[in-house]
C-alpha positions, 0 to 999 in steps of 0.5 A: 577619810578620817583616822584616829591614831593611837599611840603611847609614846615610848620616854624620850631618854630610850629612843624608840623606832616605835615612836618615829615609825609611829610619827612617820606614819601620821606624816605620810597619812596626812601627805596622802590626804588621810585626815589623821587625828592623834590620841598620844599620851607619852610615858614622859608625862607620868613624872608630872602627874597630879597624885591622884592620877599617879594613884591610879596608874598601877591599873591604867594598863588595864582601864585608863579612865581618864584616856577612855573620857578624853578618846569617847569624847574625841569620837563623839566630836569628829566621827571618825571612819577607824581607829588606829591603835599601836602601844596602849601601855601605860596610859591608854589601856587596851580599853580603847577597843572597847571605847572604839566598838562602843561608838561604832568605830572599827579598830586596826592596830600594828602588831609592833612586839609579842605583848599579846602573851609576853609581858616584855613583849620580847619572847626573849629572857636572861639571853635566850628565846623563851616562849615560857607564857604561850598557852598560858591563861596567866603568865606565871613565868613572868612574874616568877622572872621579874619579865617586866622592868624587872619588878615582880608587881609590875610583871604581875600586872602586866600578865594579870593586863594581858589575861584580862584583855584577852578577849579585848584583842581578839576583838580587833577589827584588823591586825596589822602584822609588820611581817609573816612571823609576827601573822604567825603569832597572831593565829597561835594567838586564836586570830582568824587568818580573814583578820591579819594583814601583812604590811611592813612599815617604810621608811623614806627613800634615800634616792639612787644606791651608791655603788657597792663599797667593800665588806660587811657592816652591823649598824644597831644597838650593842646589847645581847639580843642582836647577836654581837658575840654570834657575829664576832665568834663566826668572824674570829673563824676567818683570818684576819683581813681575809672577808675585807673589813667589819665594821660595827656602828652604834652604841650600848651596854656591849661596846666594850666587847666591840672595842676590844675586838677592834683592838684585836684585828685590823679588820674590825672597825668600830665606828661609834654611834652615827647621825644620819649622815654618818649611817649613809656613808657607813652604807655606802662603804659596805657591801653586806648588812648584817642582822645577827638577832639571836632573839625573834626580831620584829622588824629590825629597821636596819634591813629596810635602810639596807634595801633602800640603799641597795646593799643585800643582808645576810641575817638569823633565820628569826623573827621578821628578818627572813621576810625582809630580805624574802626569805620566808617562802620557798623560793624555786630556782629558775630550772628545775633539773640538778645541774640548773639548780647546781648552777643557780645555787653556786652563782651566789658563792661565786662558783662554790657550792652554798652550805645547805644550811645557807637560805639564800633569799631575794635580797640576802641570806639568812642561817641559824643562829649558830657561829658555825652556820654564820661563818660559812655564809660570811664568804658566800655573802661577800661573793654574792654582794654584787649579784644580789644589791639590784634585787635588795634595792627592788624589794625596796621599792615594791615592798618598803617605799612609803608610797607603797606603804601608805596606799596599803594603810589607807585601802586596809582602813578603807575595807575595814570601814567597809566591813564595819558598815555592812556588819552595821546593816545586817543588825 
């Protein structure tokens, strides 16, 4: 099988897990034995650019001419059975549909963020969700907003973008949807359900879980959208020393808030940003992850890494954080009868009664985004660590390995190629 994959890389100077879920992909693909023939652009060679070319950047979001000469030519040369598509923007251009289904080439593209109608690609604004641009044949609110890199013109470019290739997206062969929420923004988008499959991204596996360490951690970027004032709010509701320790890993725009809090209490512990084997030993040492988003996360990596080292997850009941830890259908408890439900639910809170407002999941639990909710569940996630982790790192396995990941890509390319070919016929 012979896959084009697609991608503009996100700048290097703001990492992106688009990018190494992206080149993780191809990696796993070619171990599979996937021809895989890349079409990357990188926004990192924008600085670079001849003027003409940079002349003609205001409408690459639109049409790339350069991109569809250099990807009809790739299609023409190799014949490929599908392409693969992730971010178009800037350089690519939805247009690369287009150019697909030209040459009879059937397209699949991984939905990494919301930017079928939010130019940020966020649903998220000044602190908040917003979903102000659904419905919206142009996204005003946008442009009103300053929604893309924070300039007006180029928010009215990318809505003018997004209202023009309507009809290029719902031309999308198969969508991938990294979870069931984003599938969701997909059919409130107008995509038939027989067009939208479901399949995470993974990440590889770090081997045999370390036994479960003591109290919780939160490993992510320090900015407003993970919910770092959520989580210290409903942590300040409990007396110091009391859920064992905090600690908090990684870096941003609110690590002063973090140091503070860490100067304030003997149970927070601020750790910095961490390499790899500093993210390991974090994981090792914590026995809940946190996932506190106060935003639709997509698919916040983090969870996964918390699953594959066999530590459960308690998380805002938004965006793709139920699906990760299972969350996001009802789950029946074993018995059906009051005393058996009573039985099963307490067994998490180590005999006490969990707070309706707490779901618990296959691999944690998620709440509203509310302090309150939050620290009600931080006890009952403290008491259900040890019950819930052989579950956490099984989710992993079936769910999130990238063997399993990997046979998944490569049967939804093999039925597309074949769904494309029986439409070929029938002409």
């Amino acid at each position: 099988m012979r896959i084009v994959v697609a991608h503009n890389r996100y700048r290097e100077a703001q990492p992106s897990g688009e990018n190494t879920i992206v080149d993780a992909e191809i990696a796993q693909l070619t171990a599979a034995g996937v021809e895989v023939l890349p079409f990357i652009r990188s926004s990192d060679e924008i600085p670079s650019m001849s003027k003409p070319a940079k002349a003609l950047l205001p409408i690459s979001p639109i049409w790339a001419p350069k991109a569809q000469h250099d990807l009809d030519r790739l299609l023409v040369e190799h014949r490929p059975d599908v392409l693969h598509l992730h971010n178009p923007y800037p350089l690519l251009s939805p247009w690369v549909v287009r150019t697909a289904h030209k040459r009879g080439v059937p397209v699949v593209q991984t939905v990494h963020n919301y930017r079928q109608v939010c130019s940020s690609g966020l649903y998220f604004r000044d602190g908040v969700i917003c979903q102000d641009c659904r419905g919206r044949a142009l996204g005003v609110p946008a442009i009103v907003h300053r929604c893309y890199r924070g300039s007006r013109a180029q928010s009215a470019l990318m809505a003018t973008t997004l209202a023009v290739h309507r009809p290029t997206w719902r031309s999308v062969d198969r969508f991938i949807a990294l979870t069931t929420a984003v599938a969701d923004h997909l059919r409130d988008y107008g995509i038939p359900d027989e067009r939208i499959v479901v399949k995470p991204n993974a990440i590889p596996d770090p081997g045999t879980p370390a036994p479960l360490g003591e109290g919780f951690l939160f490993l992510g970027r320090l900015s407003p959208e993970k919910g770092l004032d959520l989580l210290l709010a409903a942590w300040r509701r409990h007396p110091d020393g009391a859920l064992g320790p905090l600690r908090i890993a990684g870096d941003g725009e609110l690590r002063p808030l973090v140091e503070a809090a860490a100067a304030e209490r003997a149970d927070v512990t601020f750790l910095g940003p961490l390499d790899r084997a500093g993210v390991r030993a974090a994981l090792a040492d914590s026995a809940v992850v946190l996932a506190t988003s106060t935003w639709h996360d997509v698919l916040p990596t983090v969870i996964i890494e918390a699953l594959a080292s066999g530590r459960p997850v308690l998380g805002t009941a938004l965006g793709g954080i139920p699906y990760l830890v299972g969350a996001d259908t009802p789950r029946e408890p074993a018995g059906t009868g009051p005393a058996e439900v009573a039985s099963a639910v307490a067994g998490d809170a180590g005999g006490a009664a969990i707070p309706d407002a707490i779901e618990r999941g296959e691999a944690g639990w998620v709440v509203a985004p509310d302090p309150a909710a939050l620290a009600a569940a931080l006890p009952v996630a403290r008491a259900g660590a040890a019950r819930l982790a052989p579950a956490a790192r099984a989710r992993y396995e079936r769910t999130f390995h990238p063997d399993v990941v990997t046979k998944r890509l490569i049967d939804i390319y093999a039925d597309v190629a074949r769904s494309r070919t029986a439409a070929a016929g029938d002409r």
